[in-house]
C-alpha positions as CSV (number, residue, x, y, z in Angstrom):
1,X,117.5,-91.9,-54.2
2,X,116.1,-95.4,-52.7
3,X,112.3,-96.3,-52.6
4,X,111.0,-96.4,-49.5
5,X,108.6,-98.8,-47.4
6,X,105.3,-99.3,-48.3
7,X,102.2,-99.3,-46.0
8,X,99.5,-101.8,-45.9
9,X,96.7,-100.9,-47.8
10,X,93.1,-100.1,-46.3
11,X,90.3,-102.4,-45.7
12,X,86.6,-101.8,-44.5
13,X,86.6,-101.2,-41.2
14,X,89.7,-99.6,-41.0
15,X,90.0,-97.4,-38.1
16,X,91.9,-93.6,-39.5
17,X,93.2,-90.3,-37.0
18,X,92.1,-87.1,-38.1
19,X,94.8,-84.7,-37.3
20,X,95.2,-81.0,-37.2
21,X,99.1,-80.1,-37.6
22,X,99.1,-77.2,-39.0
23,X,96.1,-74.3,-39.2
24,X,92.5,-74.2,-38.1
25,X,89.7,-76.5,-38.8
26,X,86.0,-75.0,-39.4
27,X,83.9,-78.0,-37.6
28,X,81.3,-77.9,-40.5
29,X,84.1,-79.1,-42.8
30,X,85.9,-81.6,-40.6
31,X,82.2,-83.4,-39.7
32,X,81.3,-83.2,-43.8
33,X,85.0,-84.8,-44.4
34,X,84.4,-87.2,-41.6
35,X,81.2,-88.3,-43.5
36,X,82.8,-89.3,-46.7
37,X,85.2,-91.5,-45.0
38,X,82.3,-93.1,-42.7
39,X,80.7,-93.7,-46.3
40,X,83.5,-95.3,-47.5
41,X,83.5,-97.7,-44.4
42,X,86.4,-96.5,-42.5
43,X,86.4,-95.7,-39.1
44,X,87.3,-91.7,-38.5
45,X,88.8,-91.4,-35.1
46,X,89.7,-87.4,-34.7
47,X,92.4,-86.4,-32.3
48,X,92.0,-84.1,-29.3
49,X,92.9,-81.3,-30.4
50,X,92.1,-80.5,-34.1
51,X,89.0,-78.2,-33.3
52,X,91.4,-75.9,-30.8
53,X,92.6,-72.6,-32.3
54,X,95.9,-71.1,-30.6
55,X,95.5,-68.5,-27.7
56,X,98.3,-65.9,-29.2
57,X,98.1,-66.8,-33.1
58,X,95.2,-67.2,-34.6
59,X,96.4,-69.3,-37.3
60,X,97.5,-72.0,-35.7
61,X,94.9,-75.1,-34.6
62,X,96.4,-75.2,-30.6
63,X,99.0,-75.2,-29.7
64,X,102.5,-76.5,-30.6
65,X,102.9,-78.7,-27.9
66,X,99.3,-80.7,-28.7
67,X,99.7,-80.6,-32.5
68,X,102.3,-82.7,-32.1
69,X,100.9,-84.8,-29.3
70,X,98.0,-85.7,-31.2
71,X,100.1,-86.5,-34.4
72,X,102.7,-88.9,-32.0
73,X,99.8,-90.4,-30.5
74,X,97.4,-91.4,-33.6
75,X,99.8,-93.0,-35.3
76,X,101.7,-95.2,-32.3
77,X,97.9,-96.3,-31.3
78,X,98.3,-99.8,-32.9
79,X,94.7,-100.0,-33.5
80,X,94.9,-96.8,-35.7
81,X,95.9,-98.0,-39.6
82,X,96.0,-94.3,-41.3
83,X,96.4,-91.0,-39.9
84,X,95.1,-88.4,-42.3
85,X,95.4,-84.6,-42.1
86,X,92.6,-82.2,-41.5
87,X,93.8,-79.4,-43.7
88,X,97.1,-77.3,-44.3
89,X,97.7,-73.7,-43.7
90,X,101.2,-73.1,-41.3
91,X,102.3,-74.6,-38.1
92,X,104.0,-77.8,-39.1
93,X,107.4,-76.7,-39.1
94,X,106.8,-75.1,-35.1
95,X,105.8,-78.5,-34.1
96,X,108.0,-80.8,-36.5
97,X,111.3,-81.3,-33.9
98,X,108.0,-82.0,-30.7
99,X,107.2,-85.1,-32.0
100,X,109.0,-88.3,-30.6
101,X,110.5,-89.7,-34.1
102,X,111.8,-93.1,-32.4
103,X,108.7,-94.0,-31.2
104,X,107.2,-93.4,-34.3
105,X,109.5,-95.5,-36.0
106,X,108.5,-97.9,-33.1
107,X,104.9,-97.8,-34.5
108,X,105.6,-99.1,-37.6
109,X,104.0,-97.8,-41.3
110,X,101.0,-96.7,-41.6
111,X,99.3,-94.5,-44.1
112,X,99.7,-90.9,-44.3
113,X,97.8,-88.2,-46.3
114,X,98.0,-84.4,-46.6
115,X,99.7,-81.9,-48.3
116,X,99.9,-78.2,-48.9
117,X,101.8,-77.0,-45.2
118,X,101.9,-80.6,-44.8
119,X,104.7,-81.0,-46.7
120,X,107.1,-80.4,-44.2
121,X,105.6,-84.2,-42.7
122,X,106.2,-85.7,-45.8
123,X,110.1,-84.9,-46.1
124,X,110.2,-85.6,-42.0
125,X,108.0,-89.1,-42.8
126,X,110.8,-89.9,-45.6
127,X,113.6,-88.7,-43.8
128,X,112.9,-90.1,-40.3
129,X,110.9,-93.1,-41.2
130,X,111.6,-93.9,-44.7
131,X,108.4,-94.3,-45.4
132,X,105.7,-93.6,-48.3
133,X,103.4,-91.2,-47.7
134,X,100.5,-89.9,-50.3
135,X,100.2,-86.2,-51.3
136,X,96.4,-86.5,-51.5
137,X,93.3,-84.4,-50.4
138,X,92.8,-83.4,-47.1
139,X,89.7,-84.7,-44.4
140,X,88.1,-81.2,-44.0
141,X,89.4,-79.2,-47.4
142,X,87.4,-77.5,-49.5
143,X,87.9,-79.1,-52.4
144,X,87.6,-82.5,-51.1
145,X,84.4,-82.2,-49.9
146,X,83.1,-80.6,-52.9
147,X,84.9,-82.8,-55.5
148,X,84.2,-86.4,-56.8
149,X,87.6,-86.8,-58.9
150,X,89.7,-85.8,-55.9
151,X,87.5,-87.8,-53.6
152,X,88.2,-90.7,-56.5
153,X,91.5,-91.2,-56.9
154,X,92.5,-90.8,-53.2
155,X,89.9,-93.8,-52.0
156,X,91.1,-96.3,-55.0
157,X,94.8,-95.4,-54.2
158,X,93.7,-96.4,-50.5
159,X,91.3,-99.6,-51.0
160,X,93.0,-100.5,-54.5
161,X,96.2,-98.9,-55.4
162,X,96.8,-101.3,-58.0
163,X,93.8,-99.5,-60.2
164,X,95.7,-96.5,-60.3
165,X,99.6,-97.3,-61.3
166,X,99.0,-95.2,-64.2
167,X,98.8,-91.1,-63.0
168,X,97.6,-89.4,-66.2
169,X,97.2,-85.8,-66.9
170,X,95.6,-83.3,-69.0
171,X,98.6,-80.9,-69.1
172,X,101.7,-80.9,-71.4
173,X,105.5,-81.0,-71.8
174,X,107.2,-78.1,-70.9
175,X,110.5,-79.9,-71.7
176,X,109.8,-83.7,-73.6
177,X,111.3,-87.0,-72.8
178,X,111.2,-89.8,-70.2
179,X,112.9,-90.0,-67.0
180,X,112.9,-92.4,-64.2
181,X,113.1,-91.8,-60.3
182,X,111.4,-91.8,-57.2
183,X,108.7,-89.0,-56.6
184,X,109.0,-86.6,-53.9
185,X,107.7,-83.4,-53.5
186,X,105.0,-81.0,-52.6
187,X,104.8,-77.5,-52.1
188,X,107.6,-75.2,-53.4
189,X,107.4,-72.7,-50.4
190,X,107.7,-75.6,-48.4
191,X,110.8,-77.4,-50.2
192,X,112.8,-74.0,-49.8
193,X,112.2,-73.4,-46.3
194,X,113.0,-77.2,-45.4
195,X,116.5,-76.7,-46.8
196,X,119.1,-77.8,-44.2
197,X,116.9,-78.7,-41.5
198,X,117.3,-82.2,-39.9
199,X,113.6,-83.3,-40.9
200,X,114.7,-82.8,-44.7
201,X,116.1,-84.7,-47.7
202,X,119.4,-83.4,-48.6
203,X,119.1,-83.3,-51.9
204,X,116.2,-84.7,-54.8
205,X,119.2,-86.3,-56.6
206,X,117.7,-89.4,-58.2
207,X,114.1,-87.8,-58.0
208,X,111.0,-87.3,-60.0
209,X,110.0,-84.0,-58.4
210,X,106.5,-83.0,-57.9
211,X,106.2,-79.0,-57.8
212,X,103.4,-76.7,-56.4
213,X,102.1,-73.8,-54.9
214,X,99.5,-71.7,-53.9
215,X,98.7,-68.0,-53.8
216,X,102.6,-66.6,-54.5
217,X,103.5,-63.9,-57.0
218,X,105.6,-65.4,-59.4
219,X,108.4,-63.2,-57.7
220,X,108.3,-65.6,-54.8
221,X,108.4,-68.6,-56.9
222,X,111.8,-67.5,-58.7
223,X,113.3,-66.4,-55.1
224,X,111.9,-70.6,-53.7
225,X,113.1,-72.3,-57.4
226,X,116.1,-70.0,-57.4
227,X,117.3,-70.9,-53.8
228,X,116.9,-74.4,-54.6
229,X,119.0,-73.9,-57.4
230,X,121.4,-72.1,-55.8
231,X,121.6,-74.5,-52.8
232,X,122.3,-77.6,-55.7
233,X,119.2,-80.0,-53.9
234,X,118.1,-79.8,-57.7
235,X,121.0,-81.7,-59.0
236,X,120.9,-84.7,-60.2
237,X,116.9,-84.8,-60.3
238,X,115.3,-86.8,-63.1
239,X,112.4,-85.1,-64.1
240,X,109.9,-82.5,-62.6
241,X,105.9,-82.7,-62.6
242,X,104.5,-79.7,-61.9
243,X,100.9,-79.1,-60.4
244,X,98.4,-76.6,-60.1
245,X,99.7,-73.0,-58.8
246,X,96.1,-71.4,-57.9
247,X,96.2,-67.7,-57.1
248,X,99.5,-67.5,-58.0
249,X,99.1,-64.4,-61.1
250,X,98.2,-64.9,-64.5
251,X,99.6,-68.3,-65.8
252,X,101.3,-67.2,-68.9
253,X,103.4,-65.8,-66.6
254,X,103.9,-68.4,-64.0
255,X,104.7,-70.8,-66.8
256,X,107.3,-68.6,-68.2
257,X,108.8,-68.3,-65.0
258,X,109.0,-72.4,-64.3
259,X,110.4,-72.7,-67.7
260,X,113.0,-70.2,-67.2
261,X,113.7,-71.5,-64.1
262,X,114.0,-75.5,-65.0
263,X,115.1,-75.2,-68.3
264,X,118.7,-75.4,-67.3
265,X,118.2,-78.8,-65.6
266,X,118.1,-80.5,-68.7
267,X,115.4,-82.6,-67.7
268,X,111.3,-83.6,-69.2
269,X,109.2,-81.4,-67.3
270,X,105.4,-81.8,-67.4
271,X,103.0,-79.4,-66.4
272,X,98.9,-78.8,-65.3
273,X,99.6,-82.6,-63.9
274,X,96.8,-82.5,-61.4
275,X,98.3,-82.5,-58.2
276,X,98.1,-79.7,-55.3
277,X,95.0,-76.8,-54.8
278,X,93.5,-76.9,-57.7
279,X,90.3,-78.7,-58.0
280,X,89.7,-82.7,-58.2
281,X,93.9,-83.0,-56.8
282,X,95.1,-86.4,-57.9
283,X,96.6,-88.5,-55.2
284,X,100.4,-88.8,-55.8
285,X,102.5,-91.4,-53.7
286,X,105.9,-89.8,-52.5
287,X,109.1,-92.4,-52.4
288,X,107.3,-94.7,-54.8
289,X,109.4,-95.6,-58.1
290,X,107.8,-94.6,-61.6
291,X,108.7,-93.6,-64.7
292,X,107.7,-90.0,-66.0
293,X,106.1,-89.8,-69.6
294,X,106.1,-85.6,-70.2
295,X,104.9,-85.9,-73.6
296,X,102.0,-88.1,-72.6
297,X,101.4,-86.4,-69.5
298,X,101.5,-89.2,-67.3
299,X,103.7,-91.0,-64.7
300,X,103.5,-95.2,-64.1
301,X,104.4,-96.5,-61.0
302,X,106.9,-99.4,-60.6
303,X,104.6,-100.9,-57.9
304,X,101.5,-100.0,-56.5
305,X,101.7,-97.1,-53.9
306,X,100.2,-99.5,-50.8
307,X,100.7,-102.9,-50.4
């Protein structure tokens, strides 16, 4: 698995889209997120449509057709330098095959944020563009808003990605050892449905896999892991990080499950590494090189994750 390119890094003044992809966005939220980055001297543009809510489907912020609009249009607006996402939820894989890929290579790199639903962009950003894009907090989540570590780590890896080479975490090794690759990622429910659509790695062959997930049974994380498995995009991966898995059942259980599951890889494994739902989410640059530490719970960059 290559690296892939590298956006410019943010400066004061920068000018970032707020878009709405994938579910609804409570105003109160989005003006709160918008406030952090105004304090952080960027310049929140928001898109069109992120306060609609879809006529039929109630779960969905517009419709398809403007999702994607807004998404094509923030980032080939060259005086636009980031395009973040408003929050997950579903709707990105209705819009994904809308938006006009060419001219968004046209555009250039930029920075991109989200994650969660979002995930679906980040293997159509890789896949598509070749691009790095940043599993990192969303403008108008929850936990964003409310937390100072997640609020942290996302503005250093935007103003001063060199601070923060070093990714540490408070979890453990599920399975010991080093491994070297280039991260990918994001939500499991995600990763399974992708499989063998056009907007989609083929395979994490060569990968340092970053694993998550929010309220599933840990039924439905064996079917996702299991399919993934069974599909091969698992082999040849390097090492897996696994992140927080809120709402998902006890996690005695859930960590049974992922050990049963990955085991077989032959692979380090680290888990509670920070990343996803849970509270104070550390930023994690996808199609950056590093090198995975499970015993010491952290993963070192080859090169910051912005240039």
């Amino acid at each position: 698995m290559r690296e892939l390119i590298r956006p410019a890094r943010l400066a004061p003044g920068a000018r970032v889209a707020v878009v709405a992809p994938s579910g609804p966005v409570p105003e109160e939220r989005l003006e709160a997120g918008l406030d952090v980055l105004r304090g952080w001297d960027l310049d929140p543009v928001v898109a069109p449509h992120v306060l609609d809510r879809h006529d039929a489907f109630d779960y969905l912020a517009g419709t398809d057709a403007d999702r994607a609009a807004d998404l094509e249009s923030a980032w080939c607006d060259p005086a636009v330098d980031a395009v973040l996402c408003a929050r997950g939820g579903y709707g990105v894989q209705r819009m994904v095959h809308l938006v006009d890929w060419e001219a968004m290579r046209a555009a250039g790199p930029k920075v991109f944020v989200g994650f969660s639903d979002i995930t679906a962009l980040h293997e159509a950003f890789a896949a598509r563009l070749g691009l790095v894009t940043l599993h990192g907090p969303m403008a108008a989540g929850v936990d964003f808003l409310k937390n100072s570590r997640a609020q942290d780590h996302l503005k250093a890896t935007l103003f001063a990605p060199e601070t923060v080479r070093t990714i540490g975490s408070a979890g453990r090794a599920l399975t010991g050892g080093r491994a070297r690759g280039v991260l990918l990622g994001g939500c499991l429910a995600l990763l399974a449905a992708e499989l063998g659509t056009p907007h989609a790695r083929p395979s994490a062959a060569g990968g340092l896999l970053c694993l998550e997930d929010v309220g599933e049974e840990p039924y439905r994380l064996d079917r996702y892991l299991t399919q993934l498995l069974r599909a091969g995009w698992l082999d040849g991966v390097r090492g897996v990080l696994l992140g927080s898995w809120e709402n998902c059942g006890p996690y005695d259980r859930v960590r049974a499950l992922l050990a049963d599951r990955l085991a077989g890889l032959g692979v380090p494994v680290a888990e509670e590494f920070g990343f996803g739902h849970g509270e104070g989410a550390l930023t994690i640059p996808f199609g950056v090189a590093a090198e995975l530490d499970a015993d010491a719970g952290t993963v070192t960059l080859d090169a910051p994750a912005l240039t």
